[in-house]
C-alpha positions as CSV (number, residue, x, y, z in Angstrom):
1,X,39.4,-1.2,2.3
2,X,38.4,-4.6,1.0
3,X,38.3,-6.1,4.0
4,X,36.6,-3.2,5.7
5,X,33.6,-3.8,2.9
6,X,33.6,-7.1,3.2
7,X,33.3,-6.6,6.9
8,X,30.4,-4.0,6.9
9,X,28.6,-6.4,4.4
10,X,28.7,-9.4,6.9
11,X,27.4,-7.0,9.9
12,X,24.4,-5.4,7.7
13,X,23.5,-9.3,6.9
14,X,24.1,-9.7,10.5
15,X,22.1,-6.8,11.6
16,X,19.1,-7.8,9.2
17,X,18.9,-11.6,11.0
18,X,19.4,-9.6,14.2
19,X,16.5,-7.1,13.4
20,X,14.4,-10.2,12.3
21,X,15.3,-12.1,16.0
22,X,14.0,-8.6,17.9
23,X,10.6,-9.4,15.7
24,X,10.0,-12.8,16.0
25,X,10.8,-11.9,20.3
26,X,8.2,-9.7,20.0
27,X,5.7,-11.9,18.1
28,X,6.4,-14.4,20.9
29,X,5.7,-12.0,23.7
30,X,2.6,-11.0,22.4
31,X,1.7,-14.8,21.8
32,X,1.4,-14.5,17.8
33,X,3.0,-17.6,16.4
34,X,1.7,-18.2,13.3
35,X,3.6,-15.4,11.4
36,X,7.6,-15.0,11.7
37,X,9.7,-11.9,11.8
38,X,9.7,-11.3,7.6
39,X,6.0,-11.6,7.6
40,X,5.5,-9.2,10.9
41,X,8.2,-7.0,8.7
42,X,5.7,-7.0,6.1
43,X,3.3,-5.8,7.2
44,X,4.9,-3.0,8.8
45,X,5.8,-1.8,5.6
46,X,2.5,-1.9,4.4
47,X,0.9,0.0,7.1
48,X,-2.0,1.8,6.0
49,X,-1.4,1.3,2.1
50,X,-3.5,-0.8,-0.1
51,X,-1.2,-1.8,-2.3
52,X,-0.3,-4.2,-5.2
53,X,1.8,-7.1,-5.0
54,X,3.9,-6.3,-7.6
55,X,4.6,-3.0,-6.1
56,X,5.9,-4.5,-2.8
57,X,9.1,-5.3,-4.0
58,X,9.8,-2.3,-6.6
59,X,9.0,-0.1,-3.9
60,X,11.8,-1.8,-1.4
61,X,9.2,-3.2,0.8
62,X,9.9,-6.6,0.6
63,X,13.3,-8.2,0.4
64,X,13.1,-11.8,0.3
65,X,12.6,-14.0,-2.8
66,X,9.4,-15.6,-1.9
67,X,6.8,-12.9,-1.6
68,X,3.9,-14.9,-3.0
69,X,4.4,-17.8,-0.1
70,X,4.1,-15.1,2.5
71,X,1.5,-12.7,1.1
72,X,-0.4,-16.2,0.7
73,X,0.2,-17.5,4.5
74,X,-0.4,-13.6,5.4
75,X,-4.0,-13.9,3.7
76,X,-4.5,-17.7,5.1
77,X,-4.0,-16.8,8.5
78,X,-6.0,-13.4,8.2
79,X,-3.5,-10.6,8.3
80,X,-4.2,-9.8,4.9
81,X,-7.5,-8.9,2.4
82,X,-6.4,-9.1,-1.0
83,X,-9.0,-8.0,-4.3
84,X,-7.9,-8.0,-7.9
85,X,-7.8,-4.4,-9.2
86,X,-9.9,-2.8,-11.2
87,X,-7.7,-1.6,-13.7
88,X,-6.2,-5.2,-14.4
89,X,-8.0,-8.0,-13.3
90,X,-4.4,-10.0,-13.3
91,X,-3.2,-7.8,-10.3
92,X,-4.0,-7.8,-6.9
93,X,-3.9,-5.2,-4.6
94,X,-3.6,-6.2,-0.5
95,X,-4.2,-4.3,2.6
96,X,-4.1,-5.3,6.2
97,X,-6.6,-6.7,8.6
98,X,-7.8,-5.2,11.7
99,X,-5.5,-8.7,13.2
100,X,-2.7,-7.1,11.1
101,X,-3.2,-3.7,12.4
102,X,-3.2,-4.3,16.0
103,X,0.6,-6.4,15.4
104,X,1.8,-3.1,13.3
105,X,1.0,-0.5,16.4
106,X,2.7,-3.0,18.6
107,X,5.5,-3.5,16.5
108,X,5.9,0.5,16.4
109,X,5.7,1.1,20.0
110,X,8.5,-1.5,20.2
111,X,10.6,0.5,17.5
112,X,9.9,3.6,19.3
113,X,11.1,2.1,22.5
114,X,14.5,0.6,20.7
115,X,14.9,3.9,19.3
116,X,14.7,5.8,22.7
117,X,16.7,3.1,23.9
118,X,19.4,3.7,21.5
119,X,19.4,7.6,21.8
120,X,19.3,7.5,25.4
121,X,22.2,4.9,25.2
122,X,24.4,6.4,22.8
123,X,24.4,10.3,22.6
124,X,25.4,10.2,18.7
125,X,23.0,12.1,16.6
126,X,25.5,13.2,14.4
127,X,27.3,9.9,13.9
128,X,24.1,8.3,13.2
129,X,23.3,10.8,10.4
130,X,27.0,9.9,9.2
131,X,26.4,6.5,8.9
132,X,23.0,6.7,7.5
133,X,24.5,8.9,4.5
134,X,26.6,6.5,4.0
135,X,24.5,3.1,4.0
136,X,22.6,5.4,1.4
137,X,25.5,5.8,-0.2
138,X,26.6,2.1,-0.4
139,X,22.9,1.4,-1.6
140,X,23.3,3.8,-4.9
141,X,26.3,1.7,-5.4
142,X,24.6,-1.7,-4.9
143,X,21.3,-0.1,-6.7
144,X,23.9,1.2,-10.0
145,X,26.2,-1.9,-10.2
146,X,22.8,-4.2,-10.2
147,X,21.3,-1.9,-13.1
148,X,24.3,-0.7,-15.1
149,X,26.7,-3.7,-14.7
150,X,30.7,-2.9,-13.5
151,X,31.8,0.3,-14.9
C-alpha cells in the first residue's frame, strides 16, 4: 500500500501541473499572456462571487502560497476590482472584471469540451464516481491529519 499512496500522491501533483499546462494552452490560444494557468485558475473559482481575500483560501479556492502576489498582478493587469469592506475597513473583498469574465466563459467551454471528451472517451461513469469518493476520501484524511496531528 505505501507505495500505492505514494504513487497516487505523485500523479495528483502530476495531474495538478498537468491541469495548469491545459490552462496556460488555452490562455496562449486565446492570445492572453499576461496571466498564467494559477491566475486563469483563480478566477475560475471566483466566478461570479465578490469575495474576500481571506476567504479565498479557507474556502479551498486558492492553493498556492502566494495569493497576495497574484490577486495583486490579477488587479494590475485588470482582471480584478478590489474595495475594502464595509464591515472592516482592513479586508478587502474582490470580484472580476468584465476582462476577467470573458477568460472564465472560455475557460468553461474548454472544461465542458474536456469533459465531453473524456466521457465520450472513456464510458466509466461509475468508475469516475469511485474514484471521486475516494480522492474525497483521501482529502478528509489529509484535511484531519493537518488539524488533529497523527492519531
Amino acid at each position: 500500500m505505501t507505495k500505492s499512496y505514494l504513487e497516487l500522491t505523485h500523479l495528483i501533483e502530476r495531474l495538478h501541473r498537468r491541469f495548469l499546462d491545459v490552462l496556460r494552452t488555452e490562455l496562449n490560444r486565446l492570445g492572453v499572456r499576461d496571466i498564467n494557468g494559477v491566475q486563469a485558475l483563480l478566477l475560475v473559482n471566483i466566478g461570479e462571487e465578490e469575495i474576500v481575500i481571506r476567504d479565498l483560501v479557507e474556502r479551498g479556492y486558492y492553493q498556492g502560497s502566494n495569493v497576495s502576489y497574484n490577486i495583486k498582478k490579477l488587479v494590475d493587469f485588470g482582471y480584478l476590482e478590489q474595495e475594502r469592506t464595509e464591515h472592516d475597513k482592513r479586508s478587502v473583498s474582490i470580484k472580476l472584471t468584465e476582462k476577467a469574465i470573458r477568460i472564465v466563459v472560455k475557460i468553461r467551454e474548454l472544461e465542458e469540451q474536456n469533459a465531453e471528451s473524456f466521457s465520450s472517451q472513456h464510458k466509466m461513469e461509475n468508475e469516475t464516481e469511485q474514484v471521486l469518493e475516494f480522492l474525497r476520501r483521501l482529502e478528509r484524511v489529509w484535511a484531519d491529519y493537518i488539524n488533529y496531528g497523527s492519531q
